[in-house]
C-alpha positions as CSV (number, residue, x, y, z in Angstrom):
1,X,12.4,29.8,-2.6
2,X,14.8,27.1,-2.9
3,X,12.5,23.7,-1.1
4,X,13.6,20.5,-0.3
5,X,11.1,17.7,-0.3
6,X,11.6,14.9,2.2
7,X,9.9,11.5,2.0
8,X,10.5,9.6,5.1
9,X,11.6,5.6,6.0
10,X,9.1,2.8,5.6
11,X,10.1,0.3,8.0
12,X,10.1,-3.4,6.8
13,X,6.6,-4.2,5.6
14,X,4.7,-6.3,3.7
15,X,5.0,-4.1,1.1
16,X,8.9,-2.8,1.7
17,X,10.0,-6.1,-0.6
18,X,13.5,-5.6,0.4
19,X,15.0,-8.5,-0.7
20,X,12.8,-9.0,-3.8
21,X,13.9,-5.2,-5.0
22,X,17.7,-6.1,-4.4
23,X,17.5,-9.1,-6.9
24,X,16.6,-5.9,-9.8
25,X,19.1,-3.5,-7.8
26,X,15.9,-1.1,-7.1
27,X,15.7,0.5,-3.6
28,X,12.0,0.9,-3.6
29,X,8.5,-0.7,-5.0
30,X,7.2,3.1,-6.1
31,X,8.2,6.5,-5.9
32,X,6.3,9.5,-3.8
33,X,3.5,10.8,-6.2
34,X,1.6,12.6,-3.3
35,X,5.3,15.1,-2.9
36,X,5.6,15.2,-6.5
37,X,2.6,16.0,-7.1
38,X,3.0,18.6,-4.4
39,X,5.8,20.2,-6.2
40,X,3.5,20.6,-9.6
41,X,1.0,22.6,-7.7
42,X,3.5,25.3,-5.9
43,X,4.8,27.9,-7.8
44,X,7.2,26.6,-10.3
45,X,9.6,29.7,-10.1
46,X,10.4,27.9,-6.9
47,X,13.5,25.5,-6.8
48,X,12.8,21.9,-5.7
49,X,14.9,19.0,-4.5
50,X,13.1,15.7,-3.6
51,X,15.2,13.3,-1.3
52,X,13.6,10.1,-0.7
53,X,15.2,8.8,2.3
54,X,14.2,4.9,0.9
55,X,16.5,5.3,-2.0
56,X,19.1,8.0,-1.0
57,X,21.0,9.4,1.9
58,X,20.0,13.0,3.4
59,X,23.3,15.0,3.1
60,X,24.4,18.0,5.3
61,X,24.7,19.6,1.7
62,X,20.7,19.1,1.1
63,X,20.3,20.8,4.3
64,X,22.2,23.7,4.0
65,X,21.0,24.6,0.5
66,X,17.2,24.6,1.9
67,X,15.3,27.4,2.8
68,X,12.1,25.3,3.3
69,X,11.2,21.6,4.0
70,X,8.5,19.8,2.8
71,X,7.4,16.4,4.4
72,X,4.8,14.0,3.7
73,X,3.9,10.5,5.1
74,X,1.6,7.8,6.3
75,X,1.0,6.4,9.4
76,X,3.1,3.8,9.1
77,X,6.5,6.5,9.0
78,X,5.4,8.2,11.2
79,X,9.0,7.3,13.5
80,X,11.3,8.5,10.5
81,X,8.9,11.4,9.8
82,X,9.0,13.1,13.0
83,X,12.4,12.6,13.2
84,X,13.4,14.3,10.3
85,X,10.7,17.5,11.3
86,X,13.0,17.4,14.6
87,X,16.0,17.6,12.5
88,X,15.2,20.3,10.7
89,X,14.1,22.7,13.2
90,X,17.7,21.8,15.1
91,X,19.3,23.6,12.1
92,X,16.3,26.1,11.8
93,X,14.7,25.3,9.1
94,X,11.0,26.0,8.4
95,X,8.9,22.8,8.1
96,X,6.0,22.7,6.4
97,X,4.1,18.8,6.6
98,X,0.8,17.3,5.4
99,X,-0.2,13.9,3.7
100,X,-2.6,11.3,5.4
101,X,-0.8,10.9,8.6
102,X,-0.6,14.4,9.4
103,X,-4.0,15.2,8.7
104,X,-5.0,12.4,11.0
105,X,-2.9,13.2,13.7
106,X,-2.1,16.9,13.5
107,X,-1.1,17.6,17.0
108,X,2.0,14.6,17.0
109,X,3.4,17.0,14.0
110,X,2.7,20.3,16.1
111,X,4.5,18.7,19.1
112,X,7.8,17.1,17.3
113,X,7.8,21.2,15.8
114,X,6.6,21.5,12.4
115,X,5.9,25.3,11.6
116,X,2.8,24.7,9.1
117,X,0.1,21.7,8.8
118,X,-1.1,21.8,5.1
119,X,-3.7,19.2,5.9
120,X,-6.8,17.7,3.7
121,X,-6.1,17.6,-0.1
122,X,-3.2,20.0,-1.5
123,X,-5.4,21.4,-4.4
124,X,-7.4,23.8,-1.8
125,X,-4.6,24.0,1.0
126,X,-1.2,24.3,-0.3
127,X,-2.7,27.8,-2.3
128,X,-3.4,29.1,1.5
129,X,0.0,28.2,2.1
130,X,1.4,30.0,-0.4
131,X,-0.4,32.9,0.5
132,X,1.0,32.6,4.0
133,X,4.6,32.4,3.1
134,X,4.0,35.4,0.5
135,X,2.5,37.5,3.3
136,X,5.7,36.3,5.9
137,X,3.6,34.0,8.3
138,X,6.1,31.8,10.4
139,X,3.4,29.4,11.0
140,X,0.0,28.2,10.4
141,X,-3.2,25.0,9.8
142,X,-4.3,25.2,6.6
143,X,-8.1,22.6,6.3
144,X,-10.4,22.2,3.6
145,X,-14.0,22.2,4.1
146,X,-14.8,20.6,0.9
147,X,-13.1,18.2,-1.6
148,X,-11.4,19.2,-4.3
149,X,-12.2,18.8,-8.5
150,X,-9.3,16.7,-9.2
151,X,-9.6,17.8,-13.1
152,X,-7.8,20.6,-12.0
153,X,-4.6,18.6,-10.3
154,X,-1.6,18.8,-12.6
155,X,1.0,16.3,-13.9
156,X,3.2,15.7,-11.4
157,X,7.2,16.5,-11.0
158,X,8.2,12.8,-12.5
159,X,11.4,14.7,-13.6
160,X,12.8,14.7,-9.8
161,X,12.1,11.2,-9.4
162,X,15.9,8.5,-10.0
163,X,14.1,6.0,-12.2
164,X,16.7,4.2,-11.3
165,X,16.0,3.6,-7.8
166,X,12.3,2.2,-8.4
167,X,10.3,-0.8,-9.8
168,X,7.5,0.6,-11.1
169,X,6.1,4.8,-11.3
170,X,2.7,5.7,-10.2
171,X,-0.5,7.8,-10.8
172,X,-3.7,8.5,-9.4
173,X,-6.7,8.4,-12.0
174,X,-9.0,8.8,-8.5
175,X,-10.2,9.3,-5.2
176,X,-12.4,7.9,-2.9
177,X,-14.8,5.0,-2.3
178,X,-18.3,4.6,-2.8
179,X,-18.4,1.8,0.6
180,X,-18.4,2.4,4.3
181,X,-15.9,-0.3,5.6
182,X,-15.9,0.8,9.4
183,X,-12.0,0.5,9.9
184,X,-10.6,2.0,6.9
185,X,-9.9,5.3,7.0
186,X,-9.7,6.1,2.5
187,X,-13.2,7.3,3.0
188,X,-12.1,9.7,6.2
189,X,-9.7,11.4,4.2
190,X,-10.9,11.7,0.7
191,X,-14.8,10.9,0.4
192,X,-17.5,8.2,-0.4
193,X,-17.8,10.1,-3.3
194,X,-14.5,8.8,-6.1
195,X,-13.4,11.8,-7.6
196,X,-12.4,10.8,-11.4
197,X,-9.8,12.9,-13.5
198,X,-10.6,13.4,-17.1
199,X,-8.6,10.8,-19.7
200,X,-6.7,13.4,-21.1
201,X,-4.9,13.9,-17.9
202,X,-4.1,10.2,-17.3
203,X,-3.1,10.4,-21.0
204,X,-0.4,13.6,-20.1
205,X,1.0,11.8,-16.8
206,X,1.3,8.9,-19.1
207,X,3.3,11.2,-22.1
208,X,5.5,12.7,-19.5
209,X,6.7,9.4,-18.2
210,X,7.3,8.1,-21.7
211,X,9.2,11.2,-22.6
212,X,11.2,10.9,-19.5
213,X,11.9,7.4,-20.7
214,X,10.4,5.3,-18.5
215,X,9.4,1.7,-19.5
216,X,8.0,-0.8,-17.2
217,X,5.0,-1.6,-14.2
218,X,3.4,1.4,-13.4
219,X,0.9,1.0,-10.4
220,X,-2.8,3.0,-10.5
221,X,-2.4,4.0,-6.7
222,X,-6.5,4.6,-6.2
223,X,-7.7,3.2,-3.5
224,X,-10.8,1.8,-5.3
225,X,-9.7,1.8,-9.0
226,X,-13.2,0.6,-10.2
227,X,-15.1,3.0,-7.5
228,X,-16.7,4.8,-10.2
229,X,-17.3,2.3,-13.4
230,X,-18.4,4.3,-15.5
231,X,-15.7,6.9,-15.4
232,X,-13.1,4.3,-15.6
233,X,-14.5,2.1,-18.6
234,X,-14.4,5.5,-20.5
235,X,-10.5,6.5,-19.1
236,X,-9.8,3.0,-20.1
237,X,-11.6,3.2,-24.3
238,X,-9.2,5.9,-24.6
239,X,-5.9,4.5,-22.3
240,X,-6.1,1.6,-24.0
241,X,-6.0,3.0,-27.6
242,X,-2.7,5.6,-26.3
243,X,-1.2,1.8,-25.4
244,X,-1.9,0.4,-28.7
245,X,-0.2,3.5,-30.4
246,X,2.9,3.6,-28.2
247,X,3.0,-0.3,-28.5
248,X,2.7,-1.4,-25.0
249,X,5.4,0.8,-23.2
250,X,3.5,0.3,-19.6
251,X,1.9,-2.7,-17.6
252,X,-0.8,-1.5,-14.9
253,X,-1.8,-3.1,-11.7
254,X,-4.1,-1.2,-9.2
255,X,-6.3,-2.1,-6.3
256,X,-10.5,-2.6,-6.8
257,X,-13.1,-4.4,-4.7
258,X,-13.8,-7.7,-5.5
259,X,-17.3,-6.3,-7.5
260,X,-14.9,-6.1,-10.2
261,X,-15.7,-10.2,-10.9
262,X,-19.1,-8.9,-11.7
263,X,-18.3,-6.5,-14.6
264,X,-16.6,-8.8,-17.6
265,X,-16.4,-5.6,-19.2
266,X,-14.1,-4.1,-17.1
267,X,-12.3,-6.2,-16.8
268,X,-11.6,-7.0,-20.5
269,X,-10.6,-3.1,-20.7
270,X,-8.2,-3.6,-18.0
271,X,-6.4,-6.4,-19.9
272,X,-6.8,-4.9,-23.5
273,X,-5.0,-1.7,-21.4
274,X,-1.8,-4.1,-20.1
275,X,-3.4,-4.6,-16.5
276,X,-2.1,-7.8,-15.5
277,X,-2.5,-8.0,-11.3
278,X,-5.2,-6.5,-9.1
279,X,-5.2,-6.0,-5.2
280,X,-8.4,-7.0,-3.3
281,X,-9.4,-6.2,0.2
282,X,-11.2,-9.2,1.2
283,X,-10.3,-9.1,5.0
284,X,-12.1,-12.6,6.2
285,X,-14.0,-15.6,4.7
286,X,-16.4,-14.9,8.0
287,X,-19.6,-13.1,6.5
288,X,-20.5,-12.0,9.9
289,X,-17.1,-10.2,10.7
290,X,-17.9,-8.6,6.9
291,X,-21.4,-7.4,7.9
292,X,-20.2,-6.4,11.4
293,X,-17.5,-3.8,9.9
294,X,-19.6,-3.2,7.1
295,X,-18.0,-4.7,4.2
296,X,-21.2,-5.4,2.4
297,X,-19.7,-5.7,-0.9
298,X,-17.9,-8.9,0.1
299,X,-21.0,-10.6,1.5
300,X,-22.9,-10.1,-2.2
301,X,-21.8,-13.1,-3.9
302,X,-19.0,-15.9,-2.8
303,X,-15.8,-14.8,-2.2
304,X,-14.0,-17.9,-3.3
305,X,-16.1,-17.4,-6.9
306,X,-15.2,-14.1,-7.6
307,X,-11.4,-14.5,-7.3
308,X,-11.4,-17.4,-9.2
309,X,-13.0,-15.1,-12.4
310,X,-10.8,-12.3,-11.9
311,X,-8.1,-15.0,-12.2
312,X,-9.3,-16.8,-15.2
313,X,-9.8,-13.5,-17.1
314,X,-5.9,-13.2,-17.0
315,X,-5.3,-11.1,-13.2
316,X,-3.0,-12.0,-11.2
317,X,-4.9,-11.3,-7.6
318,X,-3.1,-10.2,-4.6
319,X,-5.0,-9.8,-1.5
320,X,-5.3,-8.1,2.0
321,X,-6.8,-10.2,5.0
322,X,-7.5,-8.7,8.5
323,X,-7.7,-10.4,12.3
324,X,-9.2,-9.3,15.4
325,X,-12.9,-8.3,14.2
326,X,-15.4,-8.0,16.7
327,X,-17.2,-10.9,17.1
328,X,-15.0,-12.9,15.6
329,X,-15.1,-16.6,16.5
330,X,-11.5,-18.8,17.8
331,X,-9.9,-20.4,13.9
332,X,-10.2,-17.4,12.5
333,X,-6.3,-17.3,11.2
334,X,-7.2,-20.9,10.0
335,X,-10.6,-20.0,8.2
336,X,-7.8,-17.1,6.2
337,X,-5.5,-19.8,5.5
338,X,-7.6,-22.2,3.8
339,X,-9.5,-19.3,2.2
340,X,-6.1,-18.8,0.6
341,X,-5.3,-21.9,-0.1
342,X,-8.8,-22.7,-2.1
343,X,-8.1,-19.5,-4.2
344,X,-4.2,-19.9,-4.6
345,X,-3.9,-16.4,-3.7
346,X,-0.2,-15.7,-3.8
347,X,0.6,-13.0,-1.7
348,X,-2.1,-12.1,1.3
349,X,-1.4,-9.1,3.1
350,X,-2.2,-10.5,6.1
351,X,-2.4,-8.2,9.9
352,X,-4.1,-7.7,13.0
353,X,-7.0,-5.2,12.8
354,X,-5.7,-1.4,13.8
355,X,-8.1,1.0,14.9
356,X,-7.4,4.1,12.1
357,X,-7.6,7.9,13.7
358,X,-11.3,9.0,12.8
359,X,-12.3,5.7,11.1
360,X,-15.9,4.9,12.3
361,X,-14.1,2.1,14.4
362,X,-12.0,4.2,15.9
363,X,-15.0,6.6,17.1
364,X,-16.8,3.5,18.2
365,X,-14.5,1.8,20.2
366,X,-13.9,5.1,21.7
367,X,-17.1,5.5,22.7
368,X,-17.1,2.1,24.0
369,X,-13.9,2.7,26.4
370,X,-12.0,-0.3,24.3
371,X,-8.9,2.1,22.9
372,X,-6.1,0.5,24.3
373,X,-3.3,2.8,22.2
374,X,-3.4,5.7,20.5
375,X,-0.2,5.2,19.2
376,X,-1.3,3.7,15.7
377,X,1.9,1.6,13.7
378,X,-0.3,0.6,11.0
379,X,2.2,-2.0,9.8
380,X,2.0,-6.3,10.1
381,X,4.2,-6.1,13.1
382,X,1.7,-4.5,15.6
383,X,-0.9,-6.0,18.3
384,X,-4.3,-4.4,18.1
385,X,-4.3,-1.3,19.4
386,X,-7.6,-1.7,21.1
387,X,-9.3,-4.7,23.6
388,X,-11.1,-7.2,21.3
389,X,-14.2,-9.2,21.8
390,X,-12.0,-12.5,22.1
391,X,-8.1,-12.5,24.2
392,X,-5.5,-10.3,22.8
393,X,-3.0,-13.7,23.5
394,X,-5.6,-16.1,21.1
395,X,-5.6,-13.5,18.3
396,X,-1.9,-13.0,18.4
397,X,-0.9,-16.4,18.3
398,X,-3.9,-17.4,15.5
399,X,-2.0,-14.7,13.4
400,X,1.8,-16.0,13.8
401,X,0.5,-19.4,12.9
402,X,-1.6,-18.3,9.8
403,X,1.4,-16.1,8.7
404,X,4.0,-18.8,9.0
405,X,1.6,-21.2,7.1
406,X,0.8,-18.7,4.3
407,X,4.6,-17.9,4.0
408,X,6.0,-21.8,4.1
409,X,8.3,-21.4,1.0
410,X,6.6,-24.7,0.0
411,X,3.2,-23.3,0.3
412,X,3.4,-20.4,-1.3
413,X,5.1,-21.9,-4.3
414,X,2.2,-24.1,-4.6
415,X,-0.2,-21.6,-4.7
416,X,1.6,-19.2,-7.2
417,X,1.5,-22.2,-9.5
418,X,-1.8,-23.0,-9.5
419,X,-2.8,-19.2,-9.1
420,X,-0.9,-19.2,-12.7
421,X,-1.6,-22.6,-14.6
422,X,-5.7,-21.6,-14.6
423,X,-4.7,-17.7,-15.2
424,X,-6.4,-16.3,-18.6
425,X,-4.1,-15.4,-21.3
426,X,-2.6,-11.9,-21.4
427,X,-4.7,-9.7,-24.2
428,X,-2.1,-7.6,-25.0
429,X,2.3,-8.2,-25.0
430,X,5.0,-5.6,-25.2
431,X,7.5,-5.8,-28.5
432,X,10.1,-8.1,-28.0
433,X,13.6,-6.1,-26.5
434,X,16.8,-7.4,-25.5
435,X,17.0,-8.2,-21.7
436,X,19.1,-5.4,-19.6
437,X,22.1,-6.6,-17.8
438,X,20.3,-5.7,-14.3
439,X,17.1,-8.2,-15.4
440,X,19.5,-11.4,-16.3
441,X,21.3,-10.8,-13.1
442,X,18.1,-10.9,-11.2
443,X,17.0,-14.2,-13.3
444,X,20.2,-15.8,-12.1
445,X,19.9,-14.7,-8.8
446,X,16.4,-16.1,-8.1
447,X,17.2,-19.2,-10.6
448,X,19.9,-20.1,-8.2
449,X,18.1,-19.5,-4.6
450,X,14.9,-21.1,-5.6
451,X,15.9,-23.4,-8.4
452,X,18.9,-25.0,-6.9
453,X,19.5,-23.9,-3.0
454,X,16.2,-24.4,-1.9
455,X,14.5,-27.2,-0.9
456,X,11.3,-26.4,-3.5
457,X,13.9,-26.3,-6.2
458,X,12.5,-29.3,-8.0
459,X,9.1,-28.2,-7.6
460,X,10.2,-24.4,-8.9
461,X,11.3,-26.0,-12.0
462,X,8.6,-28.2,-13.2
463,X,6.2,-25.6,-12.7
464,X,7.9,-23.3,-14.6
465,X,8.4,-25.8,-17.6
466,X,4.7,-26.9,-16.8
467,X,3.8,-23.1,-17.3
468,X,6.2,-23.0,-20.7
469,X,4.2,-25.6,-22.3
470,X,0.6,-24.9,-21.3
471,X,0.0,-21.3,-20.3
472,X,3.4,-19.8,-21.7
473,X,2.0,-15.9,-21.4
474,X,2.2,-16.2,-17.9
475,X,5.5,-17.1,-17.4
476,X,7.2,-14.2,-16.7
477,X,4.8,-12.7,-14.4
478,X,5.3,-16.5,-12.6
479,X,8.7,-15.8,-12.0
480,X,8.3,-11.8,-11.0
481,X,5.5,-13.8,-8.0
482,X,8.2,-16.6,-6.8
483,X,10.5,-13.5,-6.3
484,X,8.3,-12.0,-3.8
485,X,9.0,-15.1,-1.9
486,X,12.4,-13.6,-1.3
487,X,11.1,-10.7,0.9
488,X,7.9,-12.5,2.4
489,X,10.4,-15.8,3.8
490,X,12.3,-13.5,5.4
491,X,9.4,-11.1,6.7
492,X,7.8,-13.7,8.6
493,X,10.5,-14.1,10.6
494,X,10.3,-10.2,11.7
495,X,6.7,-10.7,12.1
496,X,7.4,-13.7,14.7
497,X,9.8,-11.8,16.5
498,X,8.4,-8.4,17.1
499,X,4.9,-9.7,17.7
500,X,6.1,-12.2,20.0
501,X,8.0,-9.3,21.4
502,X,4.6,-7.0,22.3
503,X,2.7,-9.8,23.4
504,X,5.2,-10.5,26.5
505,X,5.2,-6.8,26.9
506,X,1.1,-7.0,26.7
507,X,0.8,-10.0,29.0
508,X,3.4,-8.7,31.6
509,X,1.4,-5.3,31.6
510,X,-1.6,-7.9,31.8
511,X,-0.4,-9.6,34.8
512,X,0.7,-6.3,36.6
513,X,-2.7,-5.1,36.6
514,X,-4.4,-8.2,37.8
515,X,-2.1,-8.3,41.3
516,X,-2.9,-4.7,41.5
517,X,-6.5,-5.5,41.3
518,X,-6.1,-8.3,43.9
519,X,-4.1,-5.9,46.4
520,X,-6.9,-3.4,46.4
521,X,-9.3,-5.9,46.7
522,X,-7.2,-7.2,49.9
523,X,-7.2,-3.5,51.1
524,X,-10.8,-3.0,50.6
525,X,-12.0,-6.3,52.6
């Protein structure tokens, strides 16, 4: 069975970092583990071919040597994804999909013609599908009822992924979150209970990239890295002596909840194990919008505190912020930017709340009549998708304002360096190796657009000197933050436009219905 594997588009993101990613001439922050890790648990007398449409072209030549195709994807590629299942039944080819956005919108797959939905987690479904294509089913739904022991997973296909082509690898140590935040939608598909795998398997992932030859960042993709601490402070005991050995070959980063600030033993492991940033989902500085959508976690102890420790133990914090709670009182995008600007958080993922399929928000505002869309984007460019406690307009334009602000080029400068001059010292440092040819181009490159074209130049090189002389173990990670700059400028621009672009859209629609109203009014009287 000779299968290609298709990864579809991401459209422009926070997270795309186009133009940061063309300063190292990489195509994409990470590769696909879910496909790859796909392709481990099929037979492996089968022939694979991963295309990921991010870094490469689809060729008429990958088509035609397929007898199956694979696809997997989130919500937010869901345009590319459905065109490529449309593609390939135009040159009749069976289509097998799954992955999160599949299993949360099954039918949108069924209807653009995919031939099998291998939906849930691949450890239980993808032997039923397997089954089915032994026994010459054309089609078929394949659903777990329970989670899966993800002890049993196996190492993933790293060897179809261009190294090339990426920043950093991934791997998954778990899955799912011990907290019932009502919009997200990681405990829908994978549990309140985090599944753990056992060391050794982080510790074979980790020997089969090395052996591949991969040196470099290499992001924990868990949703909630620290969602079972006990499981990860004994992963880490044994990660971080496997780092030691092979002399630092990796640096981590991952994503936690901000209880991490509580646990200085964690967080010590991290850094002893080359961790050096950390993604937080804070959402709002408003305590009642966190109790509302039950975020407890972040209503515990003060937000503003807890950053600040995981930044003086030597993380470099990223975090996500949400508008459009319910609730939610007017100065909310202002509230986010000076929560921002008191922590010198960096990069915010800042967006407008989306109502995720099967979420318990979703189900609520359901209930409640208030879905106004059930055509999720999940990206920073969409309006809500449902009707708010407070106007649609004041949100929207709360959000282009706070997103402007947080991406001034002078602002966020600022904030990286302040986020760096009171950062911890790193525990741990990689042996000394000549710079490649690819990472002095990209030093140039960002030396000369922020150090001499921009107007911050003078500002981008004090604080680097400033960073040389009293916190030099930071400085390189200073300079891989500024070039996020290069995508996030640019970004907010997109932002601007294509939300500006929806709200007319929305308040035209808006308008429409009112005089509709008034004429049946007139008509009734």
């Amino acid at each position: 069975m000779r299968v290609l594997l298709l990864y579809p588009v991401f459209p422009k993101s926070f997270w795309s970092f186009e133009k940061a990613l063309e300063l190292a001439n990489r195509k994409a922050l990470i590769p696909p583990l879910g496909i790859i890790t796909v392709a481990a648990i099929l037979p492996q007398e089968w022939e694979f071919r991963l295309v990921d449409r991010n870094v490469e072209p689809l060729t008429e030549a990958d088509w035609e040597w397929a007898e199956l195709v694979i696809l997997s994807a989130m919500i937010v590629q869901k345009d590319d994804f459905l065109t490529q299942i449309r593609e390939a039944k135009r040159r009749g080819k069976q289509v097998a999909v799954g992955g999160p956005y599949a299993t949360a919108l099954p039918h949108e797959a069924t209807a653009a013609g995919a031939d099998f939905l291998i939906l849930d987690e691949g450890e239980i479904t993808l032997p039923q599908f397997v089954e089915a294509i032994q026994r010459g089913d054309k089609q078929g739904t394949f659903r777990a009822t329970e989670k899966p022991d993800v002890t049993i997973t196996p190492v993933p296909r790293f060897d179809l992924l261009k190294f090339s082509a990426y920043d950093n690898m991934s791997v998954q140590f778990s899955r799912g979150c011990p907290f019932q935040c009502e919009f997200c939608d990681i405990i829908v598909l994978y549990g309140r209970k985090p599944r753990t795998k056992a060391p050794e398997q982080i510790l074979a992932e980790l020997d089969a990239l090395y052996k591949l030859g991969w040196r470099g960042g290499i992001f924990m993709v868990d949703d909630n890295f620290i969602g079972n601490k006990r499981n990860v402070k004994l992963m880490l005991k044994e990660l971080k002596v496997w780092q030691k050995e092979h002399r630092y070959p990796f640096g981590f980063f991952t994503e936690a909840s901000v209880d991490l600030a509580d646990d200085a033993e964690l967080m010590d492991l991290m850094l002893d194990c080359n961790f050096g940033s950390v993604f937080l989902g804070i959402e709002t500085p408003d305590e009642d919008s966190l109790s509302l959508t039950k975020k407890f976690q972040n209503t515990r102890s003060p937000l503003t505190e807890a950053v600040e420790r995981i930044n003086r133990a030597g993380l470099r914090v990223l975090a996500g912020f949400i508008i459009g709670f319910d609730g939610e009182k007017a100065g909310a995008g202002d509230r986010i930017v000076r929560f921002v600007e008191q922590t010198a958080i960096p990069a915010a993922l800042f967006s407008m709340l989306q109502a995720l399929p099967d979420t318990a928000l979703w189900h609520r505002l359901k209930k409640e009549g208030r879905l106004r869309d059930d055509n999720v984007a999940g990206n920073q460019t969409s309006l809500l998708n449902f009707v708010p406690t407070r106007p649609v307009e004041e949100i929207a334009r709360e959000y282009l304002t706070a997103f402007s602000t947080l991406y001034d080029a002078e602002q966020y400068l600022d904030r990286t360096y302040r986020h760096f001059i009171h950062m911890g010292a790193p525990h741990c440092q990689s042996p000394f190796r000549m710079p490649q040819l690819g990472e002095l181009k990209a030093l140039c490159l960002l030396s000369w657009r922020q150090g001499v074209v921009r107007k911050t130049r003078w500002k981008f090189w004090r604080y680097l000197f400033s960073l040389l002389k009293n916190n030099p173990g930071v400085w390189n990670r200073y300079l891989s933050t500024c070039a996020y700059a290069e995508h996030f400028i640019e970004f907010r621009q997109i932002v601007e436009q294509q939300i500006e672009s929806q709200l007319q859209v929305f308040l035209a629609e808006e308008e429409r219905q009112k005089q509709k109203q008034k004429q049946e009014q007139a008509i009734a009287s």
